[in-house]
MILUM-574045 format. One record per residue: x, y, z of N, C-alpha, C, O in turn; residue in three letters; residue number from 0. Coordinates in steps of 0.05 Angstrom, whole numbers, plus 5000, padded with zeros to 4 digits. Example, Ala and Ser with C-alpha at 12.3 -4.5 7.8 and 13.67 -1.06 7.14 Angstrom:
VOTOR    n_x    n_y    n_z   ca_x   ca_y   ca_z    c_x    c_y    c_z    o_x    o_y    o_z   type   seq
VOTOR   5264   4886   5156   5246   4910   5156   5264   4934   5156   5285   4934   5169    ALA     0
VOTOR   5257   4955   5142   5273   4979   5143   5258   5001   5157   5268   5023   5161    SER     1
***
This chain:
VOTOR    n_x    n_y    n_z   ca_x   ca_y   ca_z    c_x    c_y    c_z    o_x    o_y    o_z   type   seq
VOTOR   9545   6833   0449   9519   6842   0440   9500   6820   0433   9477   6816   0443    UNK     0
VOTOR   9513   6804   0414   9498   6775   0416   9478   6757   0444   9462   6738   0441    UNK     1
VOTOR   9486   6770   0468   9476   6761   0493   9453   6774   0498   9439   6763   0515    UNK     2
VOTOR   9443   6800   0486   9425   6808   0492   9390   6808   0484   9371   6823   0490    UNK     3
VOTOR   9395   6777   0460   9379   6775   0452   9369   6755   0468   9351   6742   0458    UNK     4
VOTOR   9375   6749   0490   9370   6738   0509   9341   6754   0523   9318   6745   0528    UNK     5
VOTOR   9349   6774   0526   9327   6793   0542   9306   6790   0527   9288   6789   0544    UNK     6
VOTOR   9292   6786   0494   9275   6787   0475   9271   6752   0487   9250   6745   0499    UNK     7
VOTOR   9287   6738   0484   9281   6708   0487   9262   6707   0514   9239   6698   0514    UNK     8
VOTOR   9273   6718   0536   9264   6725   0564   9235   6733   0564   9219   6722   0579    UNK     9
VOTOR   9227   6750   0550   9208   6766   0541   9182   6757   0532   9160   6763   0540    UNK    10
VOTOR   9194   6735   0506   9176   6719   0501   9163   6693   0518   9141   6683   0519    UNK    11
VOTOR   9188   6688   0532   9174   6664   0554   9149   6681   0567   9125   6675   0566    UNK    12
VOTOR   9163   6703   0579   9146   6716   0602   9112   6720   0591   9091   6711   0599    UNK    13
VOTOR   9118   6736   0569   9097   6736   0555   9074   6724   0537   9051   6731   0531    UNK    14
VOTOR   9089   6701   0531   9070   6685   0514   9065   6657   0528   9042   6650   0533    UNK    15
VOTOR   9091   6638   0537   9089   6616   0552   9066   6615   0568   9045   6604   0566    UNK    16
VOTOR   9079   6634   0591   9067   6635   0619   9043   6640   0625   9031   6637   0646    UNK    17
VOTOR   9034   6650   0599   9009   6672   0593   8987   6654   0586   8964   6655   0593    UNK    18
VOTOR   9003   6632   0569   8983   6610   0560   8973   6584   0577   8954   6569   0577    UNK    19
VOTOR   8998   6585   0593   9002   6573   0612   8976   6582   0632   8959   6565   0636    UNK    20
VOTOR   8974   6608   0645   8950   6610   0654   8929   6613   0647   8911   6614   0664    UNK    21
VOTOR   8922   6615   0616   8900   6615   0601   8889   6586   0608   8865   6583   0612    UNK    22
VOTOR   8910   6563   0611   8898   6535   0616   8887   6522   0639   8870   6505   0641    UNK    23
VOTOR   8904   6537   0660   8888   6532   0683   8866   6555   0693   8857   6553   0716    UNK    24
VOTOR   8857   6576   0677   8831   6587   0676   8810   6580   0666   8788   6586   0677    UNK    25
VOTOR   8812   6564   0641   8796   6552   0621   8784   6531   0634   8760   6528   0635    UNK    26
VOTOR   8808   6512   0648   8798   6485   0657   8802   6483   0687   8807   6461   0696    UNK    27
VOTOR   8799   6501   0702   8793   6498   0731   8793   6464   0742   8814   6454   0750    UNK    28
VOTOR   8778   6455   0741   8778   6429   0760   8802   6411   0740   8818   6399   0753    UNK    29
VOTOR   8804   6408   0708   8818   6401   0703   8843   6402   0692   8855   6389   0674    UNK    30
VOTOR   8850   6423   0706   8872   6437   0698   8906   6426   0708   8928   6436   0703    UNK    31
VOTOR   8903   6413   0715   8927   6392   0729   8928   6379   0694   8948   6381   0680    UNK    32
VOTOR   8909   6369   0687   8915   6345   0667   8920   6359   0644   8937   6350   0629    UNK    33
VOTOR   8909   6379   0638   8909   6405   0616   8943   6413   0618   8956   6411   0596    UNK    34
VOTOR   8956   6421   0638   8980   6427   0639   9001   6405   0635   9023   6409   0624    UNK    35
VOTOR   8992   6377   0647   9008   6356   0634   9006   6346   0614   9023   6330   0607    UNK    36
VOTOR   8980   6353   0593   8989   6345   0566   9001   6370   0554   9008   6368   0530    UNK    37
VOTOR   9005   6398   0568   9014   6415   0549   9043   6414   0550   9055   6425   0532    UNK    38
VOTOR   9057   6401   0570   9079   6398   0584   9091   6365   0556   9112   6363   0543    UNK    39
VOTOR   9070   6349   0557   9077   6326   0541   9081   6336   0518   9104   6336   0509    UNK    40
VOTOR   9063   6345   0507   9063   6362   0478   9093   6381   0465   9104   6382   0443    UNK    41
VOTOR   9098   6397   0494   9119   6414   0495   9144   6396   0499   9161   6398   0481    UNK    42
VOTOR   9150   6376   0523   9172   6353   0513   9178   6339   0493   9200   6331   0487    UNK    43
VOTOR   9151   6336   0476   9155   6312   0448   9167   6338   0437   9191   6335   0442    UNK    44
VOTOR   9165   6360   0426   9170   6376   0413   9206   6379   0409   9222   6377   0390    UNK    45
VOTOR   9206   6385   0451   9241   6388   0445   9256   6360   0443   9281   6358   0445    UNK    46
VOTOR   9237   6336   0440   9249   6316   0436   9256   6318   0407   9280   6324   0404    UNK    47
VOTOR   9240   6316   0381   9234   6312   0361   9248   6334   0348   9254   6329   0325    UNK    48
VOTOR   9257   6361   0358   9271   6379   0347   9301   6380   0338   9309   6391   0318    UNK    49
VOTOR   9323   6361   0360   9339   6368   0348   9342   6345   0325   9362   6346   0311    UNK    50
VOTOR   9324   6327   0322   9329   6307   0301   9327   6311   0274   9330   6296   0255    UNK    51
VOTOR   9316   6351   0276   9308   6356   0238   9331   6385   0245   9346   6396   0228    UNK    52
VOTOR   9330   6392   0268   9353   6423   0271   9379   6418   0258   9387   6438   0246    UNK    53
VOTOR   9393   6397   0256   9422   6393   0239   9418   6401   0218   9428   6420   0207    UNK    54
VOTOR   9395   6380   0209   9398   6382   0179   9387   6412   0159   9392   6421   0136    UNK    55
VOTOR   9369   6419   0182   9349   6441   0170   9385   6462   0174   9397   6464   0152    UNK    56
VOTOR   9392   6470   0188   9406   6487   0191   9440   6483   0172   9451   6501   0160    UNK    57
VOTOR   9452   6452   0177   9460   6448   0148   9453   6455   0119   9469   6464   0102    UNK    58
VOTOR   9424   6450   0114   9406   6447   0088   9401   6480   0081   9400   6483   0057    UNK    59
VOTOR   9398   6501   0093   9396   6518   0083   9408   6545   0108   9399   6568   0111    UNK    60
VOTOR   9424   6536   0120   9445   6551   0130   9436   6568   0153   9411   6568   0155    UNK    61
VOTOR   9447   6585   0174   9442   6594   0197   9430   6612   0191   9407   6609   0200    UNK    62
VOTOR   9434   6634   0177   9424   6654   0172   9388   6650   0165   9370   6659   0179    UNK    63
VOTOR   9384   6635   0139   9353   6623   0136   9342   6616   0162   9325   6629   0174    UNK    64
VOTOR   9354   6594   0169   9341   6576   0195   9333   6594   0223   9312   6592   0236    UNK    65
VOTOR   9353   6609   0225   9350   6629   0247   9328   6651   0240   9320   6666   0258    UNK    66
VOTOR   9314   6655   0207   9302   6672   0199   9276   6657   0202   9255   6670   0205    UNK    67
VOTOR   9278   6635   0201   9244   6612   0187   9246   6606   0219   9224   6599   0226    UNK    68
VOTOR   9265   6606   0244   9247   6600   0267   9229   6632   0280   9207   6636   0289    UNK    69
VOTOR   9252   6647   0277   9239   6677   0278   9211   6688   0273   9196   6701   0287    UNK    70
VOTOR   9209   6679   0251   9190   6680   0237   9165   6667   0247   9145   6681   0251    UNK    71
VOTOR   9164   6635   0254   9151   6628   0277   9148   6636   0295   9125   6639   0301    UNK    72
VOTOR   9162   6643   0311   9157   6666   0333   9146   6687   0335   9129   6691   0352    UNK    73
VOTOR   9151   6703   0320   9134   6719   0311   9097   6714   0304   9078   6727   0311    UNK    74
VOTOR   9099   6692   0291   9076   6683   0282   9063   6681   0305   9043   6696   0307    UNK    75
VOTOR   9069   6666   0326   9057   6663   0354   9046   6683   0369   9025   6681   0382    UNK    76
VOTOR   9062   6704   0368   9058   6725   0389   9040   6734   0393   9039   6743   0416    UNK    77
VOTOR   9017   6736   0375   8987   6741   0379   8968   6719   0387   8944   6724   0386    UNK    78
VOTOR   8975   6699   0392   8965   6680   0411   8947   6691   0437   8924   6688   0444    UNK    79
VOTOR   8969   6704   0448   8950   6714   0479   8928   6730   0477   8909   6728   0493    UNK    80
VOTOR   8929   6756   0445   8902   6772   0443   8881   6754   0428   8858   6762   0431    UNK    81
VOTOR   8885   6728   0408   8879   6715   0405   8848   6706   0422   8824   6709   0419    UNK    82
VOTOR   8876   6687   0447   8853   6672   0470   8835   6696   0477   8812   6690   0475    UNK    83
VOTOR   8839   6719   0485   8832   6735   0498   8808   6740   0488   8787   6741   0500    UNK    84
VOTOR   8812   6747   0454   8784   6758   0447   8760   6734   0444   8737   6737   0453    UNK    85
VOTOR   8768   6712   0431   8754   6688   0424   8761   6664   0444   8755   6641   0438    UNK    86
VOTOR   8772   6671   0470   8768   6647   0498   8739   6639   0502   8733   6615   0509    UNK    87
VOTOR   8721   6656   0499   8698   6642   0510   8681   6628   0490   8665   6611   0498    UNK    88
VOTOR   8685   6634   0465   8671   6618   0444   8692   6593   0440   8683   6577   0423    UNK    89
VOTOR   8720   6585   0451   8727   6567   0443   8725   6551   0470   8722   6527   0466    UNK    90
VOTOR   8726   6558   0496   8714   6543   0519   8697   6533   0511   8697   6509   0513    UNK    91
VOTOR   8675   6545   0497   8646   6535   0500   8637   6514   0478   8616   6503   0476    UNK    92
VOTOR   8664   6512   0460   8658   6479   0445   8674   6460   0464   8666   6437   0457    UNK    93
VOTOR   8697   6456   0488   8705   6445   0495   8680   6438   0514   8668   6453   0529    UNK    94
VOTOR   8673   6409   0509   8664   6387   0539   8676   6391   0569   8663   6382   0588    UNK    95
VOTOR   8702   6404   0574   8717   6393   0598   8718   6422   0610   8722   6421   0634    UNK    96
VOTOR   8713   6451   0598   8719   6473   0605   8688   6482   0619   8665   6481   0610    UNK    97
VOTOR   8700   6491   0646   8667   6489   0660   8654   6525   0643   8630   6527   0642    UNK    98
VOTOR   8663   6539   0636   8654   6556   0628   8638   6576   0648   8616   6587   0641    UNK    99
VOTOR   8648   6581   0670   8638   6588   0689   8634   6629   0683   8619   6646   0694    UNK   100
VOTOR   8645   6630   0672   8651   6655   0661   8626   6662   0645   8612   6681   0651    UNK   101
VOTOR   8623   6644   0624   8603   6652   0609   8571   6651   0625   8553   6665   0617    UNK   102
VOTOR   8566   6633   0647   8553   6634   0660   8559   6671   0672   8548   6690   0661    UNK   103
VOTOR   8571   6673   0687   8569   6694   0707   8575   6724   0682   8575   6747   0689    UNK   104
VOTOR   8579   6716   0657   8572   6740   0642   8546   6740   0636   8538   6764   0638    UNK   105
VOTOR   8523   6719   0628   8503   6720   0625   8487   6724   0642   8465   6731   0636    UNK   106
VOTOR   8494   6719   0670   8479   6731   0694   8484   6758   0697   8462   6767   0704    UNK   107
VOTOR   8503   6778   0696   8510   6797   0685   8489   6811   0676   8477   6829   0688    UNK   108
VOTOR   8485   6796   0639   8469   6804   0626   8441   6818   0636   8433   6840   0632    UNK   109
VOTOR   8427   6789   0653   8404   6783   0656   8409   6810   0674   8407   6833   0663    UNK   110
VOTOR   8416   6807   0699   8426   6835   0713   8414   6857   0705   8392   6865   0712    UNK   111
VOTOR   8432   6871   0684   8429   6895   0673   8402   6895   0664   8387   6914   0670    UNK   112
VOTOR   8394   6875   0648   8364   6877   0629   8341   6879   0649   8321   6890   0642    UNK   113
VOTOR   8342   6870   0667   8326   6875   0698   8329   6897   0710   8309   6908   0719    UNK   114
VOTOR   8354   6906   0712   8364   6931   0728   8337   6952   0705   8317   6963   0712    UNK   115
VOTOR   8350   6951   0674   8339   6972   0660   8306   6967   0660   8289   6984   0661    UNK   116
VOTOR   8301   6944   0658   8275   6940   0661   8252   6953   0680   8228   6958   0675    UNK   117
VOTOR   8267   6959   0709   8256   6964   0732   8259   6995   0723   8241   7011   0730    UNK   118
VOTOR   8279   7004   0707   8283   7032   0712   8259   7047   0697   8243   7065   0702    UNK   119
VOTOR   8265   7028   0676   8235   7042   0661   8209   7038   0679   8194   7057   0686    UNK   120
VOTOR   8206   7017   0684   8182   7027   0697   8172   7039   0722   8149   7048   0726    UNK   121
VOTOR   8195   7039   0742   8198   7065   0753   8194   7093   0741   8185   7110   0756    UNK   122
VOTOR   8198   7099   0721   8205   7123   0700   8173   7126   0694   8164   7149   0696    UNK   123
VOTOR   8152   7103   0686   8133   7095   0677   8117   7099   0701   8095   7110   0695    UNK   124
VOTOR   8121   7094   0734   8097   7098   0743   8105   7121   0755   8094   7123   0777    UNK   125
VOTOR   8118   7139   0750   8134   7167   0766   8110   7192   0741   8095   7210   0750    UNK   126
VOTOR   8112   7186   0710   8097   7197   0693   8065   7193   0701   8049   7212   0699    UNK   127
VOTOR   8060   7165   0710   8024   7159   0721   8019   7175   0743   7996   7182   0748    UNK   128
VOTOR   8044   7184   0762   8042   7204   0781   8035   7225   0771   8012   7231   0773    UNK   129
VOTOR   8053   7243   0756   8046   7268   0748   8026   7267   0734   8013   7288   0730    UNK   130
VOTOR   8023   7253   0727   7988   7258   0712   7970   7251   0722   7947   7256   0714    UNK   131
VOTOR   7974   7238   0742   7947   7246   0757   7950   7269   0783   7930   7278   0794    UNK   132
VOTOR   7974   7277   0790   7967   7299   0804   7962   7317   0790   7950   7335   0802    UNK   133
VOTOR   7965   7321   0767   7963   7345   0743   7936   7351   0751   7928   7372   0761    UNK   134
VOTOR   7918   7324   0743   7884   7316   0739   7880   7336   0767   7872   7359   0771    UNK   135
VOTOR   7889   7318   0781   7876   7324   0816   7878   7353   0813   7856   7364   0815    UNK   136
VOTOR   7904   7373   0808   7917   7397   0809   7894   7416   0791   7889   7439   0799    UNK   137
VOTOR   7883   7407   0770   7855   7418   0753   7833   7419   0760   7820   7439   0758    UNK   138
VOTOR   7822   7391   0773   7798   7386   0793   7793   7405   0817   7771   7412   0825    UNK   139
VOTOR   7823   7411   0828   7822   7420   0858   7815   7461   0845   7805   7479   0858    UNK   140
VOTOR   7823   7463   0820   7818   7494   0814   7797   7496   0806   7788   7519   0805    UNK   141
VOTOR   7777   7473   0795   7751   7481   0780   7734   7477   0800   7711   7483   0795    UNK   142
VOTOR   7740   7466   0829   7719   7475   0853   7729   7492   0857   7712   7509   0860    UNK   143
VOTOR   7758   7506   0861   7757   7538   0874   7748   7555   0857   7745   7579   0862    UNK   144
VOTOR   7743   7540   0829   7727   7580   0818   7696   7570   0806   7680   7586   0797    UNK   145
***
């Protein structure tokens, strides 16, 4: 039974790693090669530097804790991906290196629609200058027939 927390372990790669993993090469398009090797450096120092405090932490306050306080981190993480998701484009847009191409083509978007509605109204606007003046014409044309 112990083996099947494997599948949850599995789970989390799939879902959070990989996830962030492509958040980086979306973010940084052209530099996304270098973006992935410092996340890769970052992520090696880590499992370097880990088992040099894991003895003792797991000596020092026993399996049960330790297995609770990394859990616990994990957990903590997991909202990472809705995280990027909701606030990706306000945190691209303080990075220098993130072309932000997105935020461009949402704001063209924007402009889009505000033009689209713009035209509509005044389509709407000279469709009303129609009927009122055929109205006019439609009054004119009865006060010569009587």
């Amino acid at each position: 039974m112990p083996t099947l927390s494997g599948l949850l372990t599995g789970f989390g790669i799939f879902t959070v790693f990989l996830q962030l993993l492509n958040y980086i090469v979306d973010a940084y398009l052209m530099f996304a090669a270098s973006a992935i090797a410092a996340n890769t450096f970052m992520r090696s120092l880590f499992g370097c530097v880990f088992p040099l405090f894991a003895t003792a932490m797991f000596d020092g306050i026993g399996i049960n804790w330790t297995m609770t306080l990394l859990g616990c981190v994990a957990a903590i993480l997991v909202p990472l991906p809705v995280i990027f998701y909701i606030w990706g484009p306000k945190l691209r847009q303080k990075s220098k290196f993130a072309p932000g191409l997105d935020l461009k083509y949402k704001a063209k978007k924007d402009a889009e629609a505000a033009n689209a509605t713009a035209g509509t109204q005044a389509m709407e606007q000279r469709g009303r200058e129609e009927e009122g003046g055929s109205q006019e014409r439609q009054e004119e044309e009865e006060k010569k027939d009587s």
